[in-house]
MARBAMI-895959 format. One record per residue: residue in one letter; x, y, z of N, C-alpha, C, O in turn. Coordinates in steps of 0.001 Angstrom, whole numbers, padded with zeros to 6 digits, always signed. Example, Ala and Ser with C-alpha at 12.3 -4.5 7.8 and 13.67 -1.06 7.14 Angstrom:
# residues 2
A+013190-005690+007800+012300-004500+007800+013200-003300+007800+014236-003319+008465;S+012850-002250+007080+013670-001060+007140+012900+000030+007870+013409+001138+008039;
***
This chain:
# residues 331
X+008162-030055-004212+008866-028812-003952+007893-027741-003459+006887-027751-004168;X+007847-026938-002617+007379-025893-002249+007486-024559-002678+008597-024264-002238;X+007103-023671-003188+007029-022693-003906+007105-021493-002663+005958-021204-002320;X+008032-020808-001986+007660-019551-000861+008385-018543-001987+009382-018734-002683;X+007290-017147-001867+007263-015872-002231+007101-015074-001132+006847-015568-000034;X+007237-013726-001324+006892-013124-000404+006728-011193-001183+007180-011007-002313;X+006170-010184-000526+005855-009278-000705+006048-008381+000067+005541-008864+001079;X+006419-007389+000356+006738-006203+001758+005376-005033+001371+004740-004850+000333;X+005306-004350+002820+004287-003757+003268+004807-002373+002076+005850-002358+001424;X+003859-001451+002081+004748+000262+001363+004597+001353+001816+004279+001552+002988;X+004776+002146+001061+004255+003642+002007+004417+004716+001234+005390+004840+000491;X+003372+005683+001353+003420+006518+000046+004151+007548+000213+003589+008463+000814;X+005508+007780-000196+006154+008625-000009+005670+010479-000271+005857+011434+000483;X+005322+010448-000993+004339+011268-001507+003445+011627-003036+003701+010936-004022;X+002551+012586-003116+002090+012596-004303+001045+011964-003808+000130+012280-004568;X+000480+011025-002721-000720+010737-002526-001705+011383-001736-001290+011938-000719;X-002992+011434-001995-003618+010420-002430-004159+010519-004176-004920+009655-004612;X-003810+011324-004797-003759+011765-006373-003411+010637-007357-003459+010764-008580;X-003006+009368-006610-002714+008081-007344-004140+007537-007595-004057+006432-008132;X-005208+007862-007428-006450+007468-007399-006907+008246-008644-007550+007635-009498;X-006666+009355-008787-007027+010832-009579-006523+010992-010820-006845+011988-011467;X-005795+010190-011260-004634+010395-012633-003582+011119-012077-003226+012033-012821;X-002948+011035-011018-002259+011896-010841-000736+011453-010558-000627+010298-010971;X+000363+011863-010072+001861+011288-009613+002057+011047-008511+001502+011814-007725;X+003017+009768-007825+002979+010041-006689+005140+009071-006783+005817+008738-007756;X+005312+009023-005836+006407+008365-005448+006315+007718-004354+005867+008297-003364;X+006840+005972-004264+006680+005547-002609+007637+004327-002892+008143+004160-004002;X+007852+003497-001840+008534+003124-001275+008364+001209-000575+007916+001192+000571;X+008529+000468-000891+008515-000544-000254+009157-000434+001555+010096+000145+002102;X+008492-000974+001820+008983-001097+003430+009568-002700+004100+008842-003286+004904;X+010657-003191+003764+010450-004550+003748+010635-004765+005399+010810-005955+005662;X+010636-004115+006270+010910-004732+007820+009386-005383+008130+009428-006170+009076;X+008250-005245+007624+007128-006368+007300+006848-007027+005776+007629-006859+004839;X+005727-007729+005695+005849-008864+004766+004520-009671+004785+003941-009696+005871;X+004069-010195+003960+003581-011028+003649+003985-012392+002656+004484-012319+001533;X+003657-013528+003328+004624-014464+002325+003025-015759+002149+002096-015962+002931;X+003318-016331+000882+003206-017035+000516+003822-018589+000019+004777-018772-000735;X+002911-019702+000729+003674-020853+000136+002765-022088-000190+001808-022502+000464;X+003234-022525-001230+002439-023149-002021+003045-024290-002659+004186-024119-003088;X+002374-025705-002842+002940-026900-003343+001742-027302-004028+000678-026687-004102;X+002095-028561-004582+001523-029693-005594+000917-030276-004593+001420-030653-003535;X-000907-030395-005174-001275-031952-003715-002799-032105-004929-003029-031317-005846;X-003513-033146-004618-004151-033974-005314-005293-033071-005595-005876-033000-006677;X-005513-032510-004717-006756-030627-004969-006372-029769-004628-005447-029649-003824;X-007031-028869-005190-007166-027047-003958-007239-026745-002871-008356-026713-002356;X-006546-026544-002416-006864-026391-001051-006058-025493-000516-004833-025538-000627;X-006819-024439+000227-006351-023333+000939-006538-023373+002011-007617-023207+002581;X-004921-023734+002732-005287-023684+004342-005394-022265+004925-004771-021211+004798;X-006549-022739+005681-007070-021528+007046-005675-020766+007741-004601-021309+007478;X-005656-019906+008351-004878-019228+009269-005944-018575+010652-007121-018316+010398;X-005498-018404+011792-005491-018293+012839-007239-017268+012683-008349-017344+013210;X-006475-016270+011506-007983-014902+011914-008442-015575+010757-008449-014732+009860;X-008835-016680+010317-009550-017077+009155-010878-018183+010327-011681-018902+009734;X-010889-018138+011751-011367-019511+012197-012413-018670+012818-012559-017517+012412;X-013236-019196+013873-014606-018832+014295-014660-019425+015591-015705-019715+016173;X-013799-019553+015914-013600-019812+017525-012446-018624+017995-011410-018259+017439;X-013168-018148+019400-013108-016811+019676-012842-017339+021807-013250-018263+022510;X-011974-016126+022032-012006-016527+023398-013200-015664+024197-013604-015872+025341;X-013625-014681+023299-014610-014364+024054-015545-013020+023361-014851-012081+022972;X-016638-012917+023236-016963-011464+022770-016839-010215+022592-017554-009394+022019;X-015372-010099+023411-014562-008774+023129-013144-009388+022011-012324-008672+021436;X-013229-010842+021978-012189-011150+021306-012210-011499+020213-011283-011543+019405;X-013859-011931+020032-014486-011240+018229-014931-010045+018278-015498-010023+017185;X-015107-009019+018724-015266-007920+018730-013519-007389+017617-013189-007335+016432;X-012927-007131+018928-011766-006913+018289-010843-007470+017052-010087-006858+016298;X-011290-009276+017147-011071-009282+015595-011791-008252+014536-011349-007206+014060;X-012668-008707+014395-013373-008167+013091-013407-007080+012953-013830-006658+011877;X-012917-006023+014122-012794-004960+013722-011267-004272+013294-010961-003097+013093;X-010252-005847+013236-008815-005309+012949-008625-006338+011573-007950-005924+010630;X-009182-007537+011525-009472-008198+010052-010070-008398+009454-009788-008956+008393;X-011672-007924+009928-012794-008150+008802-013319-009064+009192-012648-009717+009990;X-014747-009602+008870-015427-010485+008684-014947-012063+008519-015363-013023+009167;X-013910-012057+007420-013883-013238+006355-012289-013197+006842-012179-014362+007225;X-011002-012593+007065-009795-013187+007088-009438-012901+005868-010030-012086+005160;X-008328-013628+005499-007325-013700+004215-007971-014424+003250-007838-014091+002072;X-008848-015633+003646-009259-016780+002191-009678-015672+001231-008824-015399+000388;X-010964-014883+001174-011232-014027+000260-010513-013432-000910-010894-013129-002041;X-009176-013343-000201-008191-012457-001099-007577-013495-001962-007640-013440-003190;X-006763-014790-001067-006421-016085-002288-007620-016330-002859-007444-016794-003986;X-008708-016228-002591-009644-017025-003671-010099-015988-004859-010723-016391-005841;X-009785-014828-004706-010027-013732-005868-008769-013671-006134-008833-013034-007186;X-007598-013872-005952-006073-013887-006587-006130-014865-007282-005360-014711-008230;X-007048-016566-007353-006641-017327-007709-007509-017489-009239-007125-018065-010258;X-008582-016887-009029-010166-016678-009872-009271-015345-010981-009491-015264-012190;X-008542-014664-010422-008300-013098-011753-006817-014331-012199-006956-014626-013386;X-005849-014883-011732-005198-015623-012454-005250-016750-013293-004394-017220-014041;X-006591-017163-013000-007381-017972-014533-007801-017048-015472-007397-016996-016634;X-008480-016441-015043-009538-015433-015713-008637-014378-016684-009135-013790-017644;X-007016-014220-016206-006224-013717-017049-005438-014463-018426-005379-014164-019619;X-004747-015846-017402-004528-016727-018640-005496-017234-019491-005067-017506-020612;X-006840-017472-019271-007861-017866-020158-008021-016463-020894-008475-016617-022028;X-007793-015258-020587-008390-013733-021737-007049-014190-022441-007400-014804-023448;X-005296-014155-022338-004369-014406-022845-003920-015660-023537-002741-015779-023869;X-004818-016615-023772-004724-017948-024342-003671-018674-023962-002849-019290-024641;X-003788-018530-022722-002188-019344-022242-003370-020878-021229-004203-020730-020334;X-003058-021704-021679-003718-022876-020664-003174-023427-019984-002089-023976-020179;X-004042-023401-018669-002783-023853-017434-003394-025235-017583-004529-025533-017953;X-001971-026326-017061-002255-027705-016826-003021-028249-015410-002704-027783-014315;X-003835-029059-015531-004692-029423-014820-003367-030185-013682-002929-031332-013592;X-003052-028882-012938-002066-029213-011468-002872-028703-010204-003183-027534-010430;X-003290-029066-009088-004160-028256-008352-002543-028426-007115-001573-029179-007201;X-002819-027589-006298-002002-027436-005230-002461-026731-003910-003341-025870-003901;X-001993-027035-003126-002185-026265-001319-001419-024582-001113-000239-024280-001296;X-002298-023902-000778-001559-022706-000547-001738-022150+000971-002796-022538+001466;X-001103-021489+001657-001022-020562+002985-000305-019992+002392+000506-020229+001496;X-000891-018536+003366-000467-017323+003443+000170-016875+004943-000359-017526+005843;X+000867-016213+005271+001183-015472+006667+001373-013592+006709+001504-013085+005595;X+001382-013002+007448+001315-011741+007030+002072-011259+008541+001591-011693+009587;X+003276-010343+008574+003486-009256+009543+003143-008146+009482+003454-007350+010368;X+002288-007738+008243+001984-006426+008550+001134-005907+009061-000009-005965+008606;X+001398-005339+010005+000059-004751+010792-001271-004143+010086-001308-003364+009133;X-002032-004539+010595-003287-004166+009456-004082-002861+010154-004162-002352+011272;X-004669-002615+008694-005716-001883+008998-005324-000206+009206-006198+000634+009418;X-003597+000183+009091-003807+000881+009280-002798+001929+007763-002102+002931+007931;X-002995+001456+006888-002599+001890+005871-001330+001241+004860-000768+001806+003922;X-001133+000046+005329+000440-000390+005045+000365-001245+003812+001419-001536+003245;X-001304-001867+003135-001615-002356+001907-001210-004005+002264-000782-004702+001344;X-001383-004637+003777-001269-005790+003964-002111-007075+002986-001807-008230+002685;X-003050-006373+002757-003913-007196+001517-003852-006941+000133-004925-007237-000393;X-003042-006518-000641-002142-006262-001547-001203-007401-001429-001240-008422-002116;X-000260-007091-000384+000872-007956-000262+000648-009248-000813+001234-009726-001784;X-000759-010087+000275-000960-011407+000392-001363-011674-001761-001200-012577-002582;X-001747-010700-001759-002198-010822-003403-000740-011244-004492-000538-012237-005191;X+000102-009989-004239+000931-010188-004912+002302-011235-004955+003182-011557-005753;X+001860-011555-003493+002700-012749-002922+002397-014149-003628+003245-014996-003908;X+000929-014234-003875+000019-015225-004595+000754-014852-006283+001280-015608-007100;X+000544-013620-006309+000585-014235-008104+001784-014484-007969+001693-015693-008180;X+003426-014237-007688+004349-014847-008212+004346-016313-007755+004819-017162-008510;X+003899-016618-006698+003581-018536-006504+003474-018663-007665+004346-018926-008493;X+001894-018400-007859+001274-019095-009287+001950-018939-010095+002156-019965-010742;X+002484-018038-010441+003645-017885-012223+004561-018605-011988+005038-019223-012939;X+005220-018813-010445+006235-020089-010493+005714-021566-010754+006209-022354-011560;X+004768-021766-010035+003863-022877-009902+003617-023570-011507+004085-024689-011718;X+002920-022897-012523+002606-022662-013669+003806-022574-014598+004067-023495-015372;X+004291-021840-014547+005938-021164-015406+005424-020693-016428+005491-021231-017534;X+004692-019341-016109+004471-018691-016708+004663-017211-016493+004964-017053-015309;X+004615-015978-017178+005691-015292-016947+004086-013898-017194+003371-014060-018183;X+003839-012963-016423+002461-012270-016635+003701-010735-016579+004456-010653-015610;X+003743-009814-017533+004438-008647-017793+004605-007743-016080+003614-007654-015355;X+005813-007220-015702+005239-006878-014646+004763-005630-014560+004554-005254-013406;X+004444-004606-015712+003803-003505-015872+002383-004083-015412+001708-003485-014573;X+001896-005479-016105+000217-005455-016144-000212-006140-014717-001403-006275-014438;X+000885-006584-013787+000342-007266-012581+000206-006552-011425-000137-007177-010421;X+000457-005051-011329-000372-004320-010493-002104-003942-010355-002867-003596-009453;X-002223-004337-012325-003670-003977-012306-004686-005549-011938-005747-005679-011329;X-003950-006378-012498-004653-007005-011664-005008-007829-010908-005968-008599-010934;X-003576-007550-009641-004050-007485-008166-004943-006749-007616-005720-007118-006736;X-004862-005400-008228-005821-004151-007863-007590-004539-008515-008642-004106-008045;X-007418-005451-009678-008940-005694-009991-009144-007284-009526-009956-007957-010160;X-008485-007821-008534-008602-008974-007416-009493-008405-006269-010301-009031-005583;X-009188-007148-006213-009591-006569-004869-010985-005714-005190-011839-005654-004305;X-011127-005283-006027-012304-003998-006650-013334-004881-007214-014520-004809-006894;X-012807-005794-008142-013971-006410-008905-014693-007191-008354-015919-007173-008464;X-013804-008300-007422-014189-009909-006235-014407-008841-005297-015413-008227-005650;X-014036-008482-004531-014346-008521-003571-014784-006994-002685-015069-006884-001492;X-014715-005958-003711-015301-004354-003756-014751-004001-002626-015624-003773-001788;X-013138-003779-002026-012516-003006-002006-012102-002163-002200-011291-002428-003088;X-011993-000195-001786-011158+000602-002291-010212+000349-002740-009516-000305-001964;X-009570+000618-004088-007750+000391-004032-007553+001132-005482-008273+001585-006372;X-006549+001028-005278-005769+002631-006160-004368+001253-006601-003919+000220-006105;X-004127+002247-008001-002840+001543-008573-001718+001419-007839-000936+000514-008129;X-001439+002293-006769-000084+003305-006330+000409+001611-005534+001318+000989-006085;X-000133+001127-004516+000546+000141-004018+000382-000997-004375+000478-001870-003513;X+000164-001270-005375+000272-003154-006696+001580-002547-006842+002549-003202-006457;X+001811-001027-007498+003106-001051-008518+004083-000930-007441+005240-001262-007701;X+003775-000472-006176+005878-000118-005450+005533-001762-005213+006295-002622-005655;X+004473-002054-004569+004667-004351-003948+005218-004953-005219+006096-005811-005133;X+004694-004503-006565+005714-005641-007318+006493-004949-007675+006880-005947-008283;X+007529-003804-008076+008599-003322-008598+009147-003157-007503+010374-003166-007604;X+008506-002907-005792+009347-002787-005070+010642-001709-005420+010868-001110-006471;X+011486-001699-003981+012270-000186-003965+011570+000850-003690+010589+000816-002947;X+012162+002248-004469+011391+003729-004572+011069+004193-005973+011906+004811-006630;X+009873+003905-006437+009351+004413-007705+008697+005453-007964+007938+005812-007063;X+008729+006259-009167+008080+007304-009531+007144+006779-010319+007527+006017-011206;X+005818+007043-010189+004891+006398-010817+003834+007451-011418+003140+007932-010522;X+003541+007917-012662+002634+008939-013387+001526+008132-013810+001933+007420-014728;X+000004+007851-013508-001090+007571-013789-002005+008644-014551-003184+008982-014444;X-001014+008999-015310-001772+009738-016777-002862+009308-017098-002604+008121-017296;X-003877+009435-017285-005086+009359-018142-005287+008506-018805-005812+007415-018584;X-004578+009273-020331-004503+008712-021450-003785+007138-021320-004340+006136-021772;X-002658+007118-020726-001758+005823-020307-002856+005171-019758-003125+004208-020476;X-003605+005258-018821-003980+004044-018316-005358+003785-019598-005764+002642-019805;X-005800+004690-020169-007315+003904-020620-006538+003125-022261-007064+002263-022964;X-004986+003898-022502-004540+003484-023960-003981+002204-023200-004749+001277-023457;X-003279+001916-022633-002431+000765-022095-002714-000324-021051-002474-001530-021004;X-003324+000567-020218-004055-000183-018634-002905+000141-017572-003034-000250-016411;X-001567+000995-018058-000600+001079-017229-000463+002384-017065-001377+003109-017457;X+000929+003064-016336+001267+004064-016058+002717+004062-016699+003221+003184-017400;X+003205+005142-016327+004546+005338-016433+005110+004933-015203+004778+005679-014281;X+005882+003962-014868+006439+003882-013985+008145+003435-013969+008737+002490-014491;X+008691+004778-012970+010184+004940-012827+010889+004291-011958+010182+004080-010973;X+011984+003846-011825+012376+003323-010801+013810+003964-010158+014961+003740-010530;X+013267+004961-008909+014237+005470-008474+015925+005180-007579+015823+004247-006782;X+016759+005554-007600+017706+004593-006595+017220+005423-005180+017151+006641-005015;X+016848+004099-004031+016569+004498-002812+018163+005626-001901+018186+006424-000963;X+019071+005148-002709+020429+006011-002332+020073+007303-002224+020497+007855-001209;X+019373+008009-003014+018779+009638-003447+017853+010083-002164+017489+011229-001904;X+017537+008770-001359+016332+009236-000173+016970+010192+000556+018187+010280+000389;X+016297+011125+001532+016695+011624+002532+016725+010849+004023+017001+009705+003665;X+016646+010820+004964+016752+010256+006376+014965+010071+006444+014187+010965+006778;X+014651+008890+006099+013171+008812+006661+012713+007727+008046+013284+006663+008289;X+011838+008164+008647+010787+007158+009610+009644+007067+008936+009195+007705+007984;X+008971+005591+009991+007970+005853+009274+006850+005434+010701+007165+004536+011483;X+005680+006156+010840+005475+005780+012147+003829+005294+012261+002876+005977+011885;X+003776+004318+012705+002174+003527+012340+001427+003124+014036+002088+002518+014879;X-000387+003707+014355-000698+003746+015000-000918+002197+015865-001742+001492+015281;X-000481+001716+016815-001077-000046+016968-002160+000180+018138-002297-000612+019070;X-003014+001521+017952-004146+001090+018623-005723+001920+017319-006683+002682+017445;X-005092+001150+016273-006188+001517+015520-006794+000980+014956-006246+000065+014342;X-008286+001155+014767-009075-000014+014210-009899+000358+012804-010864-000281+012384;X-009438+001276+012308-010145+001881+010927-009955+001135+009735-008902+000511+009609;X-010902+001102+008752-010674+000216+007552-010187+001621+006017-010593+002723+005648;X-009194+000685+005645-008587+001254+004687-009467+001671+003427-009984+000732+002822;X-009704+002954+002955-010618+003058+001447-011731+003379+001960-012600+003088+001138;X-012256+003898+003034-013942+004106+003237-013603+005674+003023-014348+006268+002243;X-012658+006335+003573-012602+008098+003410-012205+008535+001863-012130+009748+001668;X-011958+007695+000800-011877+008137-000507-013393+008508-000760-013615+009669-001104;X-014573+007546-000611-015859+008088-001591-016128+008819-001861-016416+009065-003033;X-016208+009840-000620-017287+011316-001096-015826+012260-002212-015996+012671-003360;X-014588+012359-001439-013672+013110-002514-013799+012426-004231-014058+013143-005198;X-013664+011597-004282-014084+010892-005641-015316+011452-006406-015338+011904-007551;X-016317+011323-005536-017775+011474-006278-017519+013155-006497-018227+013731-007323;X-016309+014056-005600-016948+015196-006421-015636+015626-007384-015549+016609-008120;X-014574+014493-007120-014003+014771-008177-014238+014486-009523-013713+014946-010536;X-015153+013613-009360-015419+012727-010973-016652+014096-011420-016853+014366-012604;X-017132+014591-010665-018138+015678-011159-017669+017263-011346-018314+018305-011455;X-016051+016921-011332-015593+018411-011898-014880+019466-010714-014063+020373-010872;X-015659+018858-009258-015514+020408-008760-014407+020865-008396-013605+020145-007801;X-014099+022397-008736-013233+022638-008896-011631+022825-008373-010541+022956-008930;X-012350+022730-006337-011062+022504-005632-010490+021303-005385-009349+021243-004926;X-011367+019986-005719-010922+019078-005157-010034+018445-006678-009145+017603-006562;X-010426+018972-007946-009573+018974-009021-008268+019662-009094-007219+019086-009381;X-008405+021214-008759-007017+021850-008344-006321+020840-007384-005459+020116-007882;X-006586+020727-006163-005951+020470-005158-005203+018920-005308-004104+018731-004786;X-005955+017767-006122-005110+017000-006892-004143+017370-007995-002986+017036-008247;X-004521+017718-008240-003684+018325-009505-002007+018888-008431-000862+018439-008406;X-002605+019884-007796-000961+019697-007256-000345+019309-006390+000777+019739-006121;X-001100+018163-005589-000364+016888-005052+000261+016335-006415+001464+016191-006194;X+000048+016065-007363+000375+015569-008147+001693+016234-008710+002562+015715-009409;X+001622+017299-008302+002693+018034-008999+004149+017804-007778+005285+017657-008229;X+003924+017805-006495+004622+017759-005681+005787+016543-006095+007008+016518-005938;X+005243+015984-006435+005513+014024-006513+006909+014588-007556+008119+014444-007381;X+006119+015287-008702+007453+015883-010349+008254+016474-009408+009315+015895-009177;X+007939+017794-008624+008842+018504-007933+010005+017433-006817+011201+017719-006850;X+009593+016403-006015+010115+015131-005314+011144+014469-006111+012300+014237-005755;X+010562+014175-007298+012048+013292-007911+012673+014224-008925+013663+013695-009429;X+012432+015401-009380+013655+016393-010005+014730+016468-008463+015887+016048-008486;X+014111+017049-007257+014921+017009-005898+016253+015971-005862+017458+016092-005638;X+015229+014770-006251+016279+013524-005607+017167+013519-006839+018360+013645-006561;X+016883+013406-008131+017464+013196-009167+018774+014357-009302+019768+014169-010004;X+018544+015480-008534+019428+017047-008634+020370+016523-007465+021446+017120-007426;X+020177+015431-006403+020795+015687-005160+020476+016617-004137+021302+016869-003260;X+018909+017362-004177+018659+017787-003007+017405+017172-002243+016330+017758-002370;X+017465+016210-001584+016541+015434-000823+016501+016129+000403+015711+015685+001236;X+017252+017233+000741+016212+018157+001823+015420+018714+001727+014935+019319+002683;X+014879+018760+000377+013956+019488-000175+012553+018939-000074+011476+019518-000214;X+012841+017626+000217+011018+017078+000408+010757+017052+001882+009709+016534+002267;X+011840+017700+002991+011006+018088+003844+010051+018910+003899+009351+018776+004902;X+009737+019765+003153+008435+020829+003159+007743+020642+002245+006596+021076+002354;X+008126+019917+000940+007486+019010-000164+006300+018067+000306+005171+017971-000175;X+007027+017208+001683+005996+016200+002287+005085+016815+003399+004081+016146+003643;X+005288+018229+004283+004301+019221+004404+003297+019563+003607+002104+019402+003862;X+003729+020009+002692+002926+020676+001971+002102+019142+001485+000930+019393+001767;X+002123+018247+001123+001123+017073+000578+000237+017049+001484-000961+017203+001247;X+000817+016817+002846-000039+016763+004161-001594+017896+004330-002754+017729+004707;X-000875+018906+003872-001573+019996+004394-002638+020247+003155-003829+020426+003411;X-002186+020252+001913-003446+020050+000620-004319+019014+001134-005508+019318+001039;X-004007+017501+001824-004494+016905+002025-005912+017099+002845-007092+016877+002571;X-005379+017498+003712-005964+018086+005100-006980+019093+004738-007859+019135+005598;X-007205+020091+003563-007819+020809+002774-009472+020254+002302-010576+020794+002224;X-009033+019161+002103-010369+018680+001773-010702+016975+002069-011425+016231+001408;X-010010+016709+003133-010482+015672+003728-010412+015611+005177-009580+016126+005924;X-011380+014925+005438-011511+015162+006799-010560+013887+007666-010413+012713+007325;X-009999+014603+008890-009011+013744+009635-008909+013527+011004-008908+014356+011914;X-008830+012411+011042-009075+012126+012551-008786+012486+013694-007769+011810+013854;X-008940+013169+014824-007712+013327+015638-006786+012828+015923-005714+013432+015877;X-006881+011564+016314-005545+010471+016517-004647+010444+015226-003430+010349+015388;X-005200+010525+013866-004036+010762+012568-003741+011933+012996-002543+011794+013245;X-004018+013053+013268-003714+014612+013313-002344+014938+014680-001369+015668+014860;X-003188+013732+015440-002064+013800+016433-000305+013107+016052+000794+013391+016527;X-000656+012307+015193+000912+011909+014769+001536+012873+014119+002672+013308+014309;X+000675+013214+013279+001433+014567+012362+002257+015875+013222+003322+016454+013006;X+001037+016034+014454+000980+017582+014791+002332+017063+015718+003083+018021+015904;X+002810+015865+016314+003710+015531+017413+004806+015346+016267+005818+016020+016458;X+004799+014592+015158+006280+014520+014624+006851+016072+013666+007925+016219+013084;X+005546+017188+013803+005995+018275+013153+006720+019063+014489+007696+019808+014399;X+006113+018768+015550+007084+019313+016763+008182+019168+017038+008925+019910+017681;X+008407+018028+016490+009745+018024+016728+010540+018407+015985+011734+018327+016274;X+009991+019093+014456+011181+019410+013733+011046+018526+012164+011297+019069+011088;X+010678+017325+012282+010554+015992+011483+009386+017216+010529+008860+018295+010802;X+009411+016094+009083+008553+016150+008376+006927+015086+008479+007368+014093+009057;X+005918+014900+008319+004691+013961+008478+003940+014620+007698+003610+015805+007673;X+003644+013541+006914+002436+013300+005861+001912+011785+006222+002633+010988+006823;X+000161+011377+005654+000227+009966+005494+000920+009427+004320+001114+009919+003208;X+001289+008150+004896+001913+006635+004428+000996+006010+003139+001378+005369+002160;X-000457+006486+003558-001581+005779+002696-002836+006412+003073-002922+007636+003169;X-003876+005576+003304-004933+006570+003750-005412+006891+005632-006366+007493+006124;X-004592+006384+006067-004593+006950+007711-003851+005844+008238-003573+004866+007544;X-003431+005993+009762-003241+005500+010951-001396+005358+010713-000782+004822+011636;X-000606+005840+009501+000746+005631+009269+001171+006825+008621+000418+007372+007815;X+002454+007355+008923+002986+008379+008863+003869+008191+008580+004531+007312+009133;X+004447+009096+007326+005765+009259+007427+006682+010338+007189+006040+011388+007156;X+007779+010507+007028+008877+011680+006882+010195+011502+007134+010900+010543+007449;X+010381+012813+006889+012177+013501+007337+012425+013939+008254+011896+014892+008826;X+013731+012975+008703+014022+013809+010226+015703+014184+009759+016334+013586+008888;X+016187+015298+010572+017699+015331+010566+018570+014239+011222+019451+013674+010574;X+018415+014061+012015+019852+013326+012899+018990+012166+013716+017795+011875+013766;X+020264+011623+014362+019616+010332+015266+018586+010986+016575+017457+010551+016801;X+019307+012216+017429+018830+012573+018620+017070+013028+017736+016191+012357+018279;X+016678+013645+016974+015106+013875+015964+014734+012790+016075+013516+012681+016219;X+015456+011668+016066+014576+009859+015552+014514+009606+016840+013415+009205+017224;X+015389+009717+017678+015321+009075+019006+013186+010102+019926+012192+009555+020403;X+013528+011611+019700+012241+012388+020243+011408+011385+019542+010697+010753+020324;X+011283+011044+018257+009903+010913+017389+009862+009500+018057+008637+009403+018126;X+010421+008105+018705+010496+007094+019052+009306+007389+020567+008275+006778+020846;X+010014+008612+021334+009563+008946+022593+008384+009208+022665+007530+008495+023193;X+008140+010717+021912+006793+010938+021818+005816+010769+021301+004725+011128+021744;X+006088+009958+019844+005270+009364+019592+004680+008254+019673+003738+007991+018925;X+005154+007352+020652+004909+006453+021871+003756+006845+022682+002935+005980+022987;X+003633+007836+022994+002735+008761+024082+001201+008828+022906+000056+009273+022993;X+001709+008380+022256+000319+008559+020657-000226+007473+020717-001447+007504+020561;X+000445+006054+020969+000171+004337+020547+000336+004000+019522-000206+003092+018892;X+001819+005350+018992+002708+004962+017557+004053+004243+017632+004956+004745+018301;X+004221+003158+017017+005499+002576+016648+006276+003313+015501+005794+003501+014384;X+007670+003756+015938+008328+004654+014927+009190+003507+014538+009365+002672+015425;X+009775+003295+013371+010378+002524+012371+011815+003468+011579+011734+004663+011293;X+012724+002837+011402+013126+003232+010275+012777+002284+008766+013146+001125+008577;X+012014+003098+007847+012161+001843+006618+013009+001229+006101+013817+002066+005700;X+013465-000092+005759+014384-001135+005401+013776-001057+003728+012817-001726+003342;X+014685+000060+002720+014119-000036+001344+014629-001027+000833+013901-001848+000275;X+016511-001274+000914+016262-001485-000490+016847-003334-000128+016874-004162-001038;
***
């Protein structure tokens, strides 16, 4: 029998990037991409290769351009640290898996690289294989953390709680990374909103970008962990935006995070530095009227627009950017 799972891309509705910070955020599964996993019984381990996993190249602009849209190494990295934290968990939990080895591939539509948590996906796509595979059942409060310590610990990736928890609870969640919660529990508070409460969103992602996800957190980190004082305020009320976001939706006024998801944008923008080409999606879908904040940490955008003729401009001109506009497929 074959075991297929699968996982959808997300997008941070808002409250980010303060999901890093102890702070709140709310977001969103995006399922019109995906990552899937499939996996059977065979006599060993074995993880088949995929296409950007090989070393034959048509030409030096055509490893060029790989490695600068998948990395070095491809996908194996990520199954082989998904497969290493899912021993390494049932052996801390005294659960013993039976000596079954099996074949796994992965496939992925989500465009990479430019904020959408495509390597997440392939992770979390992996652990429900394995818990089917196994039949074993891992809480799903504790399997955001560690997909997220698949990625930080193996293989020293940036990554933040915020997209383990919408890839496995999926939908639109409210998620509080309190402090105290995560060092008493290892978890957060996490809500699960009805996507019905959304307002009219797009979501719009660059396909001529080649930036790696998690390199623009360091320096904000290092001076948040040392106190200072704006980059502490200024989380602090992204964080607050996120409480103000779901009292909105929960009251029935979801026009209200049009200037809600401004205003995240623009704290943002306060103390991190931004690219022109991100600046240009924003500054073109605020022209038109639409709301834009990032999705995650660059090259994807998203917001509120009013009506179809708003979605149809943001399709047009932000075309003229080398942005694909979307509507998200939540629920």
């Amino acid at each position: 029998m074959i075991i297929e799972t699968r996982a959808y891309a997300r997008a941070g509705l808002i409250g980010n990037p303060s999901d890093g910070f102890f702070g709140k955020t709310i977001a969103i599964s995006v399922r019109n991409f995906g990552a899937s996993i499939s996996l059977y019984e065979s006599p060993e381990l074995v993880i088949e290769a995929q296409s950007q996993d090989g070393n034959t190249f048509k030409s030096i602009f055509h490893l060029r351009d790989s490695v600068m849209m998948l990395g070095y190494n491809g996908g194996i990295p990520l199954i082989k640290a998904g497969i290493k934290k899912f021993s390494d968990y049932c052996e801390a939990n005294g659960i013993r898996l039976p000596n079954r080895n099996f074949t796994v591939r992965y496939r992925s539509s989500i465009p990479r690289q430019v904020g959408m948590s495509g390597s997440s996906a392939i992770l979390v796509a992996l652990m429900r294989a394995l818990m089917r595979f196994y039949d074993i059942e891992i809480p799903l409060e504790q399997l955001p953390r560690l997909v997220m310590v698949a990625e930080t610990e193996e293989l020293g990736i940036a990554a933040g709680l915020q997209d383990r928890v919408i890839q496995n609870y999926e939908g639109c969640v409210y998620m509080d990374f309190d402090r105290g919660l995560l060092e008493t529990q290892g978890y957060g508070n996490y809500e699960r909103l009805d996507p019905r409460l959304l307002p009219k969103l797009y979501v719009a992602y660059n396909t001529n970008l080649s930036k790696v996800s998690g390199k623009v957190h360091s320096d904000v980190k290092a001076r948040f962990d040392r106190g200072e004082k704006k980059i502490v305020e200024t989380m602090a009320e992204i964080a607050s935006l996120a409480e103000q976001a779901r009292e909105a939706l929960l009251e029935g006024r979801p026009d209200d995070l049009h200037e809600l998801m401004n205003r995240n944008f623009d704290l943002r923008r306060s103390i991190y530095d931004i690219t022109q080409s991100n600046l240009d999606l924003i500054e073109t879908a605020r022209s038109i009227g639409a709301s834009a904040k990032f999705a995650g940490s660059g090259g994807t955008i998203i917001g509120t627009y009013r009506d179809d003729e708003m979605l149809n401009r943001l399709f047009v001109e932000l075309k003229k950017h080398h942005a694909r506009v979307i509507r998200p497929y939540i629920l």
